[in-house]
C-alpha positions as CSV (number, residue, x, y, z in Angstrom):
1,X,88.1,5.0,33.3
2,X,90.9,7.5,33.0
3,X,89.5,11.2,32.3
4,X,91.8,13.9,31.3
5,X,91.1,18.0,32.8
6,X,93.3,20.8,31.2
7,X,92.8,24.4,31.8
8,X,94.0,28.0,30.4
9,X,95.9,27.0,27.6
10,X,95.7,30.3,26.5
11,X,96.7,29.6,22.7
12,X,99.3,27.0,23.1
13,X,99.1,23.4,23.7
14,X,102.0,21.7,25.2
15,X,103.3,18.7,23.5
16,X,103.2,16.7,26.7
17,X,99.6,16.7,26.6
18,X,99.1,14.8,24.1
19,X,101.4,11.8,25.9
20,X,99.8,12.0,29.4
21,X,96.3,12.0,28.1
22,X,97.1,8.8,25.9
23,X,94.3,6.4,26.9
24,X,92.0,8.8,28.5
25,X,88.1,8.3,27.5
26,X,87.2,12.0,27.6
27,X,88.9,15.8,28.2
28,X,87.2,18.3,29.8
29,X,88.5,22.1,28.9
30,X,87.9,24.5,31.5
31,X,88.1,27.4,29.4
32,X,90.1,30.0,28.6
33,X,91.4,28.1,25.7
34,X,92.8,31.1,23.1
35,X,92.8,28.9,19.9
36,X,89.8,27.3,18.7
37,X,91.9,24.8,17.1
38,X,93.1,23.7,20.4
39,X,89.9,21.5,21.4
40,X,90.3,19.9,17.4
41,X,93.9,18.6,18.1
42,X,92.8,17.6,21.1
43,X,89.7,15.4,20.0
44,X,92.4,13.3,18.2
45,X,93.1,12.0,21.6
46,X,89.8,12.0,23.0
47,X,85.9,13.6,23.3
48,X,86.3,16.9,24.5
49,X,83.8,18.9,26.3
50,X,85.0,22.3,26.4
51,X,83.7,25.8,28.0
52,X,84.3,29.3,27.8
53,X,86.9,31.4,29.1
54,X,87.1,35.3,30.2
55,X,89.5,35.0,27.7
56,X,87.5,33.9,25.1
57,X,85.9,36.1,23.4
58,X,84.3,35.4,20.1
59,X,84.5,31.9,20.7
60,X,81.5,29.4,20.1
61,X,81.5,27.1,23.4
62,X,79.4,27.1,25.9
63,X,79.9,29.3,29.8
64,X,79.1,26.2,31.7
65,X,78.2,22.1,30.2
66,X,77.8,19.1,32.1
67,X,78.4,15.6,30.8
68,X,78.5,12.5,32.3
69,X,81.1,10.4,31.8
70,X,82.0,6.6,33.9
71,X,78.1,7.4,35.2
72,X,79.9,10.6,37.1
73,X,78.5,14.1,36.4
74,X,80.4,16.8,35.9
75,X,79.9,20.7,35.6
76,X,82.5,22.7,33.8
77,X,82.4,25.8,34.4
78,X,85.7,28.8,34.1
79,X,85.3,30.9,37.0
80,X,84.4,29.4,40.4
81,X,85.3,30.2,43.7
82,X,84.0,26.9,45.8
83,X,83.5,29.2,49.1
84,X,81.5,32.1,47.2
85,X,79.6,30.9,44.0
86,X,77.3,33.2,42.2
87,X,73.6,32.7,42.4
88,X,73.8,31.6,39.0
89,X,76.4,28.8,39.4
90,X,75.0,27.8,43.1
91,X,71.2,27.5,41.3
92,X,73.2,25.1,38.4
93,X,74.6,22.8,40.8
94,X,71.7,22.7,42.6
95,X,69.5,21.6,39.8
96,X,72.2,19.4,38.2
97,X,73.9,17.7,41.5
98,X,77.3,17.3,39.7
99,X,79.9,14.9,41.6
100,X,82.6,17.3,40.1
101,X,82.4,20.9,39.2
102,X,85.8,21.5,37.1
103,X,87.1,24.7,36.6
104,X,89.8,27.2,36.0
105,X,90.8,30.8,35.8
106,X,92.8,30.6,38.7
107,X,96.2,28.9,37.5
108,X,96.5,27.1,40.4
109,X,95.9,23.8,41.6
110,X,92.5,22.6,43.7
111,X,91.1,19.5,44.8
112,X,88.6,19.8,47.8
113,X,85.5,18.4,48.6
114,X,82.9,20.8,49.3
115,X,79.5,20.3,50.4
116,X,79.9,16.4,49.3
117,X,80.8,17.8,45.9
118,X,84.6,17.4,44.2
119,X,86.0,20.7,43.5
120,X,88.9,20.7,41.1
121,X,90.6,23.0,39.4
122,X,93.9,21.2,36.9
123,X,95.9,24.5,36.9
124,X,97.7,26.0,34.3
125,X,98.8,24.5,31.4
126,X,99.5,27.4,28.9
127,X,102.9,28.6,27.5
128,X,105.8,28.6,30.1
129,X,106.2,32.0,31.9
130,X,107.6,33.4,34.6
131,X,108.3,30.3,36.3
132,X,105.0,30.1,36.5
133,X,103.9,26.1,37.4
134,X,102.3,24.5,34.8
135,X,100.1,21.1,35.2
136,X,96.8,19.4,33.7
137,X,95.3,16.4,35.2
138,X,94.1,12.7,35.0
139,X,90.5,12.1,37.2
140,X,90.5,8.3,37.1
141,X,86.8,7.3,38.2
142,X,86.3,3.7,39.1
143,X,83.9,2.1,41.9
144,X,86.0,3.8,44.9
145,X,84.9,7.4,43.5
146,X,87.1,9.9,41.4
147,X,90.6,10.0,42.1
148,X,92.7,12.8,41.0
149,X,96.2,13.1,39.8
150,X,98.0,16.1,39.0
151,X,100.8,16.1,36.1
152,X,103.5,18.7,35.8
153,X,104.2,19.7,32.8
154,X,107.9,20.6,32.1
């Protein structure tokens, strides 16, 4: 099963998107999403489970949700630094042992395992600035694990 992960759209959602999540089962928004309308385009492709940003202020969505999806639990959450989570966070995946904790904030790419758990952050995937590198990603979760796949976006 073919999961797609997008991060800090900030307002704008690429075109592209739409084509490399064809197929996917489920999006997971790591916040930081700037349009409310972006998560509704995007449940034309897919389910979306979608959490709040720093950005997003006024918005509706949740700070962190879990869902499991291809019996793998995941925790999305916007702000995490794997080597120094907040109490708060730490005490989350604690109590819900997540195989992934997805997040963002960061614009840049991570996949590491950390304490047995998948750390994974797509990157950014807002309007093109600066040169800045832009990317979401495919987790495809079969009986070998969760494999990921990063996708420039152009």
């Amino acid at each position: 099963m073919k999961i797609g992960v997008i991060s800090d759209t900030h307002g704008f959602l690429d075109p592209a998107v739409e084509k490399v999540f064809k197929g996917v089962k489920h999006i997971l928004h790591a916040g930081d999403v700037g349009d409310p309308m972006i998560p509704l385009e995007l449940q034309f492709v897919a389910p979306v489970t979608t959490v709040l940003g720093n950005n997003d202020l006024g918005m509706t969505f949740r700070e962190t949700e879990v869902v499991t999806v291809a019996n793998k639990k995941f925790l999305i959450h916007h702000i995490v630094n794997p080597f120094a989570l907040t109490e708060k966070l730490l005490l989350r995946i604690k109590r819900e042992r997540p195989d992934a904790v997805i997040f963002g904030h960061t614009h840049k790419r991570f996949c590491e395992l950390v304490d047995g758990i998948l750390f994974f952050n797509p990157g950014y995937s807002g309007a093109a600035k600066f040169g800045t590198d832009r990317s979401v990603a495919i987790l495809t979760v079969d009986e070998r694990g969760i494999t990921p796949e990063f996708v420039t976006l152009r």
